[in-house]
C-alpha positions, -999 to 999 in steps of 0.1 A, spaced: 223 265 149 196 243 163 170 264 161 175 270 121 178 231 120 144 225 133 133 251 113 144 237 79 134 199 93 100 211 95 101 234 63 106 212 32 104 243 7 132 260 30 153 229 24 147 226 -6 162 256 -10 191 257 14 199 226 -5 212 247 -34 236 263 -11 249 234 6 237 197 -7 256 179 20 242 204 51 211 203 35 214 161 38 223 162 73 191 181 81 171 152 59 189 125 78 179 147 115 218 145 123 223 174 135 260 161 158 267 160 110 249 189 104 272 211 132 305 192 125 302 201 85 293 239 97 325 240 118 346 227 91 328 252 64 334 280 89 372 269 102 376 266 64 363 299 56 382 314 84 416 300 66 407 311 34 399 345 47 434 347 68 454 334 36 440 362 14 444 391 38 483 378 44 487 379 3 471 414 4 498 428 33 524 414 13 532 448 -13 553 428 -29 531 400 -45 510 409 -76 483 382 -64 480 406 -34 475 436 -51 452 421 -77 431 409 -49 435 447 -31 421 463 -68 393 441 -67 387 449 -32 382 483 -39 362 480 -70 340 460 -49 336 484 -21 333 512 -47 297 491 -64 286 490 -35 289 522 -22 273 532 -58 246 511 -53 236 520 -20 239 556 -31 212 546 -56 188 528 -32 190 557 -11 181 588 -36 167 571 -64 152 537 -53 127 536 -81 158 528 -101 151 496 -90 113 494 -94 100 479 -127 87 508 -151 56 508 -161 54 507 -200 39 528 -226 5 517 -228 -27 544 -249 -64 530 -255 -76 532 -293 -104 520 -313 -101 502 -342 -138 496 -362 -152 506 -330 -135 479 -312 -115 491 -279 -84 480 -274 -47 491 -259 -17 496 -276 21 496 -266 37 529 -276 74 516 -288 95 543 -303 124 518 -307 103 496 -330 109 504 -371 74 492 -378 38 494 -362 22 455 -353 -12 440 -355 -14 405 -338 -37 383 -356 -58 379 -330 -65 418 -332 -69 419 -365 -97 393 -364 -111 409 -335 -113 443 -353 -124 424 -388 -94 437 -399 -81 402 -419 -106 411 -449 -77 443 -451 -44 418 -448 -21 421 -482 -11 381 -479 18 392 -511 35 406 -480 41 371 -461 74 368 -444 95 353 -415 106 379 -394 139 376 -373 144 394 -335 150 391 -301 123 371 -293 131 345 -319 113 339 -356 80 349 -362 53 344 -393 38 375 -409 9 370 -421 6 400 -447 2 437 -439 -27 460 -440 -16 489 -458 -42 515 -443 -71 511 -417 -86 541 -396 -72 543 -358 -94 566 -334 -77 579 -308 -99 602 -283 -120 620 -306 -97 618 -339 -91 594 -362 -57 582 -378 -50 568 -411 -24 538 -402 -9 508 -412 4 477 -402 23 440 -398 -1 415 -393 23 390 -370 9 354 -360 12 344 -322 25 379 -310 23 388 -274 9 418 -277 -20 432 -294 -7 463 -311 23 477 -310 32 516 -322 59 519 -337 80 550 -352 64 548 -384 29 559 -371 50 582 -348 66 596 -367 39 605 -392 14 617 -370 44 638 -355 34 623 -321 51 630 -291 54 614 -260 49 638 -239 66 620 -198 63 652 -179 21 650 -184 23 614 -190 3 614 -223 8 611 -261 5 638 -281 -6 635 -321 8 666 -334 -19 692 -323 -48 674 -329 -55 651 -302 -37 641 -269 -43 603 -249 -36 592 -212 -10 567 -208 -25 539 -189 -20 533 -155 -4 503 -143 -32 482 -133 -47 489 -167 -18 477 -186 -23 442 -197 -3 415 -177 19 401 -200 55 411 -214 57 447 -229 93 443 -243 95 454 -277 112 419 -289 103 398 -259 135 403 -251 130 387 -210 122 357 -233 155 351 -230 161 353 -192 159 322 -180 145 328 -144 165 308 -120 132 282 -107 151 279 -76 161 316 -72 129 325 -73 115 301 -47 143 320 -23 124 353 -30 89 336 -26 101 323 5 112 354 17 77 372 12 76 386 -21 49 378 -43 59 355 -69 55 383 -105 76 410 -79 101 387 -78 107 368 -113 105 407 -122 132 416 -102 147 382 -107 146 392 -146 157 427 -140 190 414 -120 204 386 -145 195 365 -119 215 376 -93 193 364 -58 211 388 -35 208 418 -56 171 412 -67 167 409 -26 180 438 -20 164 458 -45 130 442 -35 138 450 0 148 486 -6 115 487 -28 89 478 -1 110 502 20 102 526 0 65 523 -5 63 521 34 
């Protein structure tokens, strides 16, 4: 107990975090009373310890429908976590963020990626793109409209009703949305899928347009570093700022853990563990 005191007097990130578990420990440390510090810890363990005694008592007790409420949840906890550590040990890339959908494309020349999203009705254009490509001369403004999704309102600016994609070697008659402020450049959606009668083809990780042409997916560090997510959808995960801090101050890098962070609801000790289990894994 000392030693973690002097570590968190001399650590102000570390008690700013253990403050979150414990304002009136993390105090104590602030005040450098540790005679406070250890008394509080005895009574939150002798406390603990009662609670703990009281519960198991209940759960002995066959006849008390507290104690075999508290026996069922018991075992449904024991049976999660035997799950889950069934899953970090034969398929720990459960717990590794994919890697999205990504293909390169030219549009007038221009290079650029796109996000293959089979789960989108309609294929996107950000406005920045289309001014890139000198696509805006092409935009249908009759089509204006405020979308609704995940990710909250967004203006359409018009749509461009056909344009030439080349993908490898080929080229593509397409259309699309022309959304204002969109995350990400273009988006593929199963209208141009669907046409082209593409597939998406995991086992050779590429994208296939019918028999005509075929494109890589892009690796990881190619993808662009921003949120893939069809509607933004971890828009609405809020990380937990202090949650996150814990992870940093375990070691992870900071996009690793918001990811995870993101990924778990939220939940520190689960996103610990899975990042745990993940560097385990690459080691």
């Amino acid at each position: 107990l000392r030693s973690n005191f002097s570590i968190l007097k001399a650590d102000a990130l570390k008690r700013s975090i253990f403050r979150n578990f414990s304002p009136a420990l993390a105090d104590a440390v602030e005040k450098d009373n540790f005679a406070h510090l250890s008394d509080l810890f005895c009574r939150l363990y002798v406390t603990e310890r009662e609670n703990e005694i009281s519960r198991r008592r209940v759960m002995l007790d066959p006849t008390s429908a507290e104690g075999q409420r508290m026996i069922a949840e018991q075992i449904e906890r024991e049976n999660i976590d035997f799950s889950h550590q069934f899953a970090m040990e034969h398929m720990p890339e459960a717990y590794i963020p994919v890697t999205m959908l990504y293909i390169r494309m030219k549009i007038n020349g221009v290079e650029c990626k796109a996000f293959v999203d089979s789960g989108a009705q309609v294929s996107i254009l950000s406005e920045a793109t289309a001014q890139r490509c000198n696509l805006m001369r092409l935009v249908d403004k009759r089509f204006q409209a405020t979308v609704h999704g995940v990710g909250g309102m967004k203006k359409m600016l018009g749509k461009i009703h056909t344009c030439q994609v080349q993908i490898e070697n080929q080229f593509f008659t397409c259309n699309f949305d022309v959304l204002s402020d969109h995350s990400i450049d273009i988006l593929l959606g199963l209208d141009i899928l669907r046409r082209h009668q593409c597939t998406i083809d995991l086992k050779n990780n590429c994208l296939k347009f019918g028999d005509s042409a075929s494109t890589p997916f892009l690796g990881d560090a190619e993808i662009p570093k921003r949120d893939p997510t069809t509607g933004e959808s971890s828009e609405t995960v809020v990380v937990d700022s202090a949650k996150l801090a814990s992870l940093i101050a375990l070691g992870f890098e900071e996009e690793a853990a918001r990811s995870m962070l993101i990924q778990c609801g939220n939940d520190l000790e689960m996103a610990a563990a899975n990042l745990f289990s993940s560097n385990a894994a690459k080691s």
